[in-house]
BASE-913741 format. One line per 8 residues: number of its first residue (from 1); their letters; for each residue x, y, z of N, C-alpha, C. Coordinates in Angstrom, 1 decimal, m for minus. Each point is the difference from the previous one (the first is absolute). Example, Ala and Ser with C-alpha at 12.3 -4.5 7.8 and 13.67 -1.06 7.14 Angstrom:
2
1> as> 13.2,m5.7,7.8,m0.9,1.2,0.0,0.9,1.2,0.0 ~ m0.4,1.1,m0.7,0.9,1.1,0.0,m0.8,1.1,0.8
END
This chain:
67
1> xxxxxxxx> 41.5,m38.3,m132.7,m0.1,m1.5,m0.2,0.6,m0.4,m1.3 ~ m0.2,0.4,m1.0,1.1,m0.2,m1.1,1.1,0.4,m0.3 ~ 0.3,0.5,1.0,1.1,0.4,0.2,1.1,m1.6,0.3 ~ m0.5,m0.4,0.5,0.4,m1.4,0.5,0.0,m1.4,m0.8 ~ m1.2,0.4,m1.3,m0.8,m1.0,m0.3,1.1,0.0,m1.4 ~ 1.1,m0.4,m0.3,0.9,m0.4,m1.5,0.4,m1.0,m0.8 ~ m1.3,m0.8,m0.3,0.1,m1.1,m0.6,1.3,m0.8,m1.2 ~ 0.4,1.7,m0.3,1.0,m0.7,m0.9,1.8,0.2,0.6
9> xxxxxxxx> m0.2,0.4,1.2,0.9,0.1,0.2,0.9,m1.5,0.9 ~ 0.9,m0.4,0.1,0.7,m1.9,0.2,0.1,0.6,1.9 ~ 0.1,0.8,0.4,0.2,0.4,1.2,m1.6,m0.2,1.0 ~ m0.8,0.3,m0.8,m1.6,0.3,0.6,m0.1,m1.9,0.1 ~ 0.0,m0.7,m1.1,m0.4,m1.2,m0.6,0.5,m1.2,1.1 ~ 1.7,0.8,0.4,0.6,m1.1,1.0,m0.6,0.4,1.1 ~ m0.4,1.2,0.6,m0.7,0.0,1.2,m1.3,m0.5,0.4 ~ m0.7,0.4,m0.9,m1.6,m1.0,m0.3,0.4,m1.6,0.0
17> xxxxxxxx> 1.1,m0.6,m0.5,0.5,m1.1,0.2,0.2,m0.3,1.2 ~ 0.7,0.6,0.8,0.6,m0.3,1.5,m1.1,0.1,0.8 ~ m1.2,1.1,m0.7,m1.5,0.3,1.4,m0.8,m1.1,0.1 ~ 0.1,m0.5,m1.5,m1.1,m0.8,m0.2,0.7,m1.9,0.5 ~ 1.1,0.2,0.4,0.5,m1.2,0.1,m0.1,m0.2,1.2 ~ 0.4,1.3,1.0,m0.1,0.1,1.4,m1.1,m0.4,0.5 ~ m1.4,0.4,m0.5,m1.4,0.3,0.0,0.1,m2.1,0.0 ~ 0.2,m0.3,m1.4,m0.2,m1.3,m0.2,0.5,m1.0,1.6
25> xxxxxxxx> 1.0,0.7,0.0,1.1,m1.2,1.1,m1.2,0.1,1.2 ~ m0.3,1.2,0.4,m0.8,0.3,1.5,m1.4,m0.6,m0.4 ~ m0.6,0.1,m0.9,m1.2,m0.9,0.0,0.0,m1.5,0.1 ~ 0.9,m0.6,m1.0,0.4,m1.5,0.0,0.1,0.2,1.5 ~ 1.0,0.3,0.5,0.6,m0.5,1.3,m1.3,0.1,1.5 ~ m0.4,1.1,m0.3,m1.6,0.4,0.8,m1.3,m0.8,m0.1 ~ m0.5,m0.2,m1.1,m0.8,m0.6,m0.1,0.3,m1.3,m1.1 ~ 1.1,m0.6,0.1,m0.2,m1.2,m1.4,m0.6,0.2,m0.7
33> xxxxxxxx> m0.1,0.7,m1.1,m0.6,0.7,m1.2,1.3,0.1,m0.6 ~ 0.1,m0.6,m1.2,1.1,0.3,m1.3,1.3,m0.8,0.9 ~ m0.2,m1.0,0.7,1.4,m0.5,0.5,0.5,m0.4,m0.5 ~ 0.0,m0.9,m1.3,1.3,m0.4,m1.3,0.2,1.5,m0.2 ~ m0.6,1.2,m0.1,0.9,1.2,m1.0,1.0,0.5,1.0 ~ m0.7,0.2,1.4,0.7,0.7,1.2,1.4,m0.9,0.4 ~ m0.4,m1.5,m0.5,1.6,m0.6,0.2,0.9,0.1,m1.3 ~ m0.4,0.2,m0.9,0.6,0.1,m1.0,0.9,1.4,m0.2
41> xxxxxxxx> m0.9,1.3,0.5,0.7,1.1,0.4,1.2,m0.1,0.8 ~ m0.6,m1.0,0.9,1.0,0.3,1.4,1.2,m1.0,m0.6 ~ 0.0,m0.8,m0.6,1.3,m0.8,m0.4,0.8,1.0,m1.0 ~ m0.8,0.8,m0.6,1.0,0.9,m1.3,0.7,1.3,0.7 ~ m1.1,0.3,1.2,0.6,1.1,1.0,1.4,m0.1,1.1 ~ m0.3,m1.2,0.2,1.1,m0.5,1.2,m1.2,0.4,1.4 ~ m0.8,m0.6,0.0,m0.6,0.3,1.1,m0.3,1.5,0.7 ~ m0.5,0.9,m0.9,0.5,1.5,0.7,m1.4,m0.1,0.5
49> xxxxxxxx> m0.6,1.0,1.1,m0.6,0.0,0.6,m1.2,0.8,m1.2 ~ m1.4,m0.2,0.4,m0.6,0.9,m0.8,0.3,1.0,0.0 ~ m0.4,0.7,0.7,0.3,1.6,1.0,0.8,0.6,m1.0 ~ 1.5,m0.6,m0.1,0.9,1.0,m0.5,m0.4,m0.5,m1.8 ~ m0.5,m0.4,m0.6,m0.3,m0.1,m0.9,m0.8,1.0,m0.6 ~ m1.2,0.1,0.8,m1.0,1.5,m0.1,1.0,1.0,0.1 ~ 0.9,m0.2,1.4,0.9,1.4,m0.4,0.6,0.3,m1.3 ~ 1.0,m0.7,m0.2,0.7,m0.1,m0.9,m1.0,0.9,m1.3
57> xxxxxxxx> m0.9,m0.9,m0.1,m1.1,0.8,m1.0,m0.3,1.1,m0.3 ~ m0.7,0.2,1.4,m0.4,1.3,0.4,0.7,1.5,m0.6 ~ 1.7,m0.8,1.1,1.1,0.9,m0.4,0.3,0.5,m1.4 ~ 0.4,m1.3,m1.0,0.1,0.3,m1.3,m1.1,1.1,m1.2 ~ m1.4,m0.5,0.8,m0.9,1.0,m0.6,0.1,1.8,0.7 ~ 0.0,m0.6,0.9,0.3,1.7,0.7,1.2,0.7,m0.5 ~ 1.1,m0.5,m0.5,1.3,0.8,m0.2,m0.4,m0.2,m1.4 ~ m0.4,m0.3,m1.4,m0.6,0.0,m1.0,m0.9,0.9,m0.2
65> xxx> m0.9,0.5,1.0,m0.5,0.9,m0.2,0.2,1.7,0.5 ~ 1.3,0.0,0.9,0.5,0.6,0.4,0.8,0.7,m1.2 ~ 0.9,m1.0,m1.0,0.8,0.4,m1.0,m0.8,0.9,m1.3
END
Protein backbone atom coordinates (compact mmCIF):
# COMPACT_ATOMS: atom_id res chain seq x y z
CA UNK A 1 0.00 0.00 0.00
CA UNK A 2 2.67 2.58 0.36
CA UNK A 3 4.02 1.60 -2.08
CA UNK A 4 1.53 3.63 -4.12
CA UNK A 5 0.88 6.15 -1.41
CA UNK A 6 3.69 9.37 -2.66
CA UNK A 7 2.50 12.49 -1.54
CA UNK A 8 5.39 14.44 -2.63
CA UNK A 9 5.77 13.20 -5.77
CA UNK A 10 3.71 15.89 -9.00
CA UNK A 11 2.89 12.45 -10.79
CA UNK A 12 0.85 10.85 -7.71
CA UNK A 13 -0.88 14.54 -7.06
CA UNK A 14 -2.08 14.79 -10.86
CA UNK A 15 -3.61 11.36 -10.66
CA UNK A 16 -5.42 11.87 -7.31
CA UNK A 17 -6.49 15.07 -9.32
CA UNK A 18 -7.91 13.16 -12.30
CA UNK A 19 -9.64 10.31 -9.56
CA UNK A 20 -11.02 12.64 -7.64
CA UNK A 21 -12.46 14.80 -10.44
CA UNK A 22 -13.78 11.69 -12.23
CA UNK A 23 -15.43 10.58 -8.87
CA UNK A 24 -16.70 14.42 -8.69
CA UNK A 25 -18.18 14.45 -12.45
CA UNK A 26 -20.15 10.76 -11.76
CA UNK A 27 -21.67 11.97 -8.54
CA UNK A 28 -22.88 15.50 -9.77
CA UNK A 29 -24.09 13.81 -12.89
CA UNK A 30 -25.77 10.66 -10.74
CA UNK A 31 -27.24 12.10 -8.07
CA UNK A 32 -27.17 16.15 -8.42
CA UNK A 33 -24.91 16.48 -5.62
CA UNK A 34 -21.96 19.19 -6.25
CA UNK A 35 -23.62 20.18 -9.74
CA UNK A 36 -21.94 23.68 -10.05
CA UNK A 37 -18.46 21.73 -9.35
CA UNK A 38 -19.29 18.61 -11.71
CA UNK A 39 -20.11 21.46 -14.43
CA UNK A 40 -17.33 23.35 -13.80
CA UNK A 41 -14.99 20.23 -14.10
CA UNK A 42 -16.67 19.26 -17.11
CA UNK A 43 -16.25 22.84 -18.89
CA UNK A 44 -12.24 22.78 -17.97
CA UNK A 45 -12.28 18.99 -19.18
CA UNK A 46 -13.89 19.28 -22.48
CA UNK A 47 -16.64 17.07 -21.50
CA UNK A 48 -14.51 13.81 -20.93
CA UNK A 49 -16.50 11.13 -19.58
CA UNK A 50 -16.03 10.33 -15.87
CA UNK A 51 -14.88 6.81 -16.43
CA UNK A 52 -11.80 7.70 -18.23
CA UNK A 53 -10.98 10.26 -15.70
CA UNK A 54 -10.74 7.57 -12.87
CA UNK A 55 -8.70 5.90 -15.41
CA UNK A 56 -6.51 8.22 -16.35
CA UNK A 57 -5.85 8.43 -12.49
CA UNK A 58 -5.72 5.24 -11.65
CA UNK A 59 -3.19 4.71 -14.44
CA UNK A 60 -0.85 7.59 -13.34
CA UNK A 61 -0.82 6.24 -9.80
CA UNK A 62 -0.18 2.77 -10.81
CA UNK A 63 2.88 3.57 -13.14
CA UNK A 64 4.28 5.90 -10.20
CA UNK A 65 4.27 3.34 -8.11
CA UNK A 66 5.61 0.92 -10.38
CA UNK A 67 8.71 3.33 -10.98
Amino acid sequence: MTKYFKPKSLTWWAGISSLSAGVVVAVSSSFGVLEPVGSFINALTGDIAPSIMVLYGLTAIGLRGAL
